[in-house]
C-alpha positions as CSV (number, residue, x, y, z in Angstrom):
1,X,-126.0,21.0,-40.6
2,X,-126.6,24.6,-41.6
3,X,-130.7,24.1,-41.8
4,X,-133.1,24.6,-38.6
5,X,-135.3,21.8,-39.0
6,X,-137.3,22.4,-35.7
7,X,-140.2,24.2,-36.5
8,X,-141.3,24.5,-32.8
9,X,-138.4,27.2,-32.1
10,X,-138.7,30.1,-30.9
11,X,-137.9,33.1,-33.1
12,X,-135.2,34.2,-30.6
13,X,-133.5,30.8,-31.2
14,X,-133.8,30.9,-34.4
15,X,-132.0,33.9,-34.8
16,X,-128.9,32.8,-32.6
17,X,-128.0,29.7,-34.6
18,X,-126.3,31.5,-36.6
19,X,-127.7,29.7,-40.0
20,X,-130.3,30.8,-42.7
21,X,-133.8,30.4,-41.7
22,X,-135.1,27.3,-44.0
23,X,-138.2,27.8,-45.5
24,X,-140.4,25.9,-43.2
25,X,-139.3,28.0,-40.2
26,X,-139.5,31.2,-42.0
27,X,-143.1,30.2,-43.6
28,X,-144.4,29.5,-39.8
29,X,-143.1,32.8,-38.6
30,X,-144.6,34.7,-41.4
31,X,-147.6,32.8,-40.9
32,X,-147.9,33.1,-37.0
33,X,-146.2,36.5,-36.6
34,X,-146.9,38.7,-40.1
35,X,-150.1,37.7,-41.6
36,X,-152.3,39.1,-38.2
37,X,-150.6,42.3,-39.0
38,X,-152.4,42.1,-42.2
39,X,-155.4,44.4,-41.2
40,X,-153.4,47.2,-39.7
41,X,-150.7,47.4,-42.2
42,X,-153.6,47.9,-44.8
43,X,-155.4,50.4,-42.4
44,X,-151.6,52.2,-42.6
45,X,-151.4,52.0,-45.9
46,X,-154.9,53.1,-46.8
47,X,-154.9,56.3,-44.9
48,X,-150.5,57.6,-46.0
49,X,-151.3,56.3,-49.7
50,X,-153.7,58.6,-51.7
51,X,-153.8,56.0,-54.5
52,X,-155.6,52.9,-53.2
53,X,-155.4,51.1,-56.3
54,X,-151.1,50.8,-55.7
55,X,-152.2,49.3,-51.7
56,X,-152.6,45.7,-52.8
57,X,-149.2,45.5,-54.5
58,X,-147.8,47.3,-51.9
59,X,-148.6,44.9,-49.6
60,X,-147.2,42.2,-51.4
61,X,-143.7,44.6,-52.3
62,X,-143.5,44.6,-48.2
63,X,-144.6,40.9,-47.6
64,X,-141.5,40.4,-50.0
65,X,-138.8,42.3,-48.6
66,X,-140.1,41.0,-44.7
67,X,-139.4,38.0,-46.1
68,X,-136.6,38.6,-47.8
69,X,-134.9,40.2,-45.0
70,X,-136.0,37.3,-42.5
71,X,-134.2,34.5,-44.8
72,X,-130.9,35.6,-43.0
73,X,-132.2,36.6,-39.8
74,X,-135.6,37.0,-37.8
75,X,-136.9,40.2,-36.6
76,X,-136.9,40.3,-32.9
77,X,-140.3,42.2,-33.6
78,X,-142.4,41.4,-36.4
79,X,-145.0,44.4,-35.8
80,X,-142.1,46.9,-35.4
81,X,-140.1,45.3,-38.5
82,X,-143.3,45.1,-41.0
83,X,-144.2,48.7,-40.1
84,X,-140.7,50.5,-40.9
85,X,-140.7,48.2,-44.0
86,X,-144.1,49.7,-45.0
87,X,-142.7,53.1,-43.8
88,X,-139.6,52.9,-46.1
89,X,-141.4,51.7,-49.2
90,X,-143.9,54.9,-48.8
91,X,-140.7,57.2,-48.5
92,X,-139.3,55.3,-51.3
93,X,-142.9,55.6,-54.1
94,X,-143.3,59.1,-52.4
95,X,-139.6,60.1,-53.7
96,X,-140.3,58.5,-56.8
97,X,-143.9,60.7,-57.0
98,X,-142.0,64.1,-56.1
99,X,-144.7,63.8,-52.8
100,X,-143.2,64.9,-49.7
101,X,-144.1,62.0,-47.1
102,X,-144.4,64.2,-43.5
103,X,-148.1,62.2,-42.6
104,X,-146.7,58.4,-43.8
105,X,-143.6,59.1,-41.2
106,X,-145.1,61.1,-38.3
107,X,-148.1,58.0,-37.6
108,X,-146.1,55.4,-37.2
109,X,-146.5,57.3,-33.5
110,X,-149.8,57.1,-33.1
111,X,-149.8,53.2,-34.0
112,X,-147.7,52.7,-30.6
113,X,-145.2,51.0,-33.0
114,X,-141.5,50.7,-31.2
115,X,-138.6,51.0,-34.0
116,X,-134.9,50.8,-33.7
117,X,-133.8,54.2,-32.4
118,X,-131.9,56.0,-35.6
119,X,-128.4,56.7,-35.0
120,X,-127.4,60.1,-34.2
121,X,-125.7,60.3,-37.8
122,X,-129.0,59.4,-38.9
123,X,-130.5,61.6,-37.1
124,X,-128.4,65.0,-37.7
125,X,-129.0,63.9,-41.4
126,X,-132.6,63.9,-41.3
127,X,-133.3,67.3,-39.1
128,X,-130.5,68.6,-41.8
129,X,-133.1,66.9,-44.8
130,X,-135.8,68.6,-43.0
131,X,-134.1,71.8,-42.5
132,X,-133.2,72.2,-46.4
133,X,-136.7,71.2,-47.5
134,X,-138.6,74.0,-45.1
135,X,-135.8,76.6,-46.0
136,X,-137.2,75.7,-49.5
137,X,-141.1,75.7,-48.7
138,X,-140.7,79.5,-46.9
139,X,-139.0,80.7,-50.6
140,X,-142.1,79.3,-52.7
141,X,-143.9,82.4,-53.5
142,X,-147.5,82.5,-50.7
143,X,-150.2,81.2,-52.5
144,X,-147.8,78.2,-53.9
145,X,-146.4,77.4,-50.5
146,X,-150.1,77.7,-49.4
147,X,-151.6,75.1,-52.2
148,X,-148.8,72.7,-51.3
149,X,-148.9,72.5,-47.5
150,X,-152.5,72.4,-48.4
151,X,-152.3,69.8,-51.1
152,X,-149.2,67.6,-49.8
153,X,-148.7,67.8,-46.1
154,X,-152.2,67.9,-45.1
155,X,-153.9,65.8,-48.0
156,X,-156.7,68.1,-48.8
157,X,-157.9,67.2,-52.7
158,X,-157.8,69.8,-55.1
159,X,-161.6,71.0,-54.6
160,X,-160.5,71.7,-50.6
161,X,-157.9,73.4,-51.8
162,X,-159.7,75.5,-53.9
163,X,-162.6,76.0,-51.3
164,X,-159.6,77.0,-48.9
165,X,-157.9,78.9,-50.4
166,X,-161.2,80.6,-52.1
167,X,-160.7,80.4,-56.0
168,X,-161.1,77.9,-58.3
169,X,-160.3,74.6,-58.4
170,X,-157.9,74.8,-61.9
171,X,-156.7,77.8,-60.0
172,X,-155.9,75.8,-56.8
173,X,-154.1,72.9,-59.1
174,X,-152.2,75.1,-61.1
175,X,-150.6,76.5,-58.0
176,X,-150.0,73.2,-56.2
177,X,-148.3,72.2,-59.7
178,X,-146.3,75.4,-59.6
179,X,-145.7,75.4,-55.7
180,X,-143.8,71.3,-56.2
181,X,-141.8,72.6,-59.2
182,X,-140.9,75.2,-58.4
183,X,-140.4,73.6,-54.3
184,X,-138.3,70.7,-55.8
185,X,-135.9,73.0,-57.7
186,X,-135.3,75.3,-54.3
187,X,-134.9,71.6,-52.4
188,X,-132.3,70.3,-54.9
189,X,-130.6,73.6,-55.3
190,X,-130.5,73.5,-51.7
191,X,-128.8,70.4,-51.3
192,X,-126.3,70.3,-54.2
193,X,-125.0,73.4,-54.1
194,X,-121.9,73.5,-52.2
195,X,-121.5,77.0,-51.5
196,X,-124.6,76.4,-49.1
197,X,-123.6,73.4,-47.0
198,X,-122.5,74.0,-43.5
């Protein structure tokens, strides 16, 4: 029988059989093991998300793929699991928004949170990602690298930015604005353009 029909398991057992978690088994992990992360996972998400109307369904997005992923096989550490699946669905909107995500990935950290060590293939890939993208911030043009770091790495809104940077707020926008195009076509040209890979 392929099913785990003892609900009093442990998760390490449960992982080890070697079968697909049934659905009672996975509802009382969830339910003993995900659902008291709730509070800080929507702390996390509150202060790396600018838009807290998208936090709610966030939430849900990475109750879904925790439980997704736990149908073939239980974390060995919910906290740890449920955090770098909230950290991946940040990168993943923040790609999709053209925002660069430094703050979502650096205060995972802070929260004491132990992840899987990357790879080192991961890692050269990374430092290599991050490498390209500040070659690209130090070409922007002052003020535009200024609004950005401003605006994108440390989360000011556009009327600090302004009161930074001292000039107007429309000022202050229209240079962020200019600063990610013009940052974004730097970044890709950086990474697609063979002549400049190493």
């Amino acid at each position: 029988m392929n099913e785990i029909s003892d609900p009093g398991r442990g998760d390490s057992e449960l992982r080890h059989l070697g079968a697909a978690v049934n659905a009672a088994a996975l509802e009382e992990w969830f339910v003993r093991e995900v659902l008291p992360l709730e509070a800080m996972l929507m702390q996390f998400l509150r202060h790396n998300w600018r838009d807290k109307s998208d936090i709610e369904d966030m939430r849900q997005e990475i109750y879904i793929r925790v439980c997704e992923a736990a149908e073939r096989e239980i974390p060995k550490s919910a906290k740890s699991f449920v955090f770098a699946t909230a950290r991946n669905l940040l990168i993943d909107m923040a790609r999709r928004e053209s925002v660069v995500p430094i703050e979502a990935v650096a205060d995972l950290e802070n929260l004491g949170i132990e992840l899987d060590a990357p790879t080192p293939d991961r890692s050269a890939i990374a430092k290599d990602e991050l490498r390209k993208l500040q070659g690209a911030l130090d070409k922007l043009p002052p003020r535009h690298r200024e609004a950005v770091v401003l605006g994108r790495i440390e989360g000011l809104s556009g009327r600090e930015i302004a009161s930074r940077m001292g000039i107007a707020e429309t000022t202050a926008s229209q240079h962020l604005k200019l600063g990610m195009h013009a940052l974004t076509d730097l970044y890709l040209r950086e990474t697609t353009d063979p002549a400049r890979r190493t």
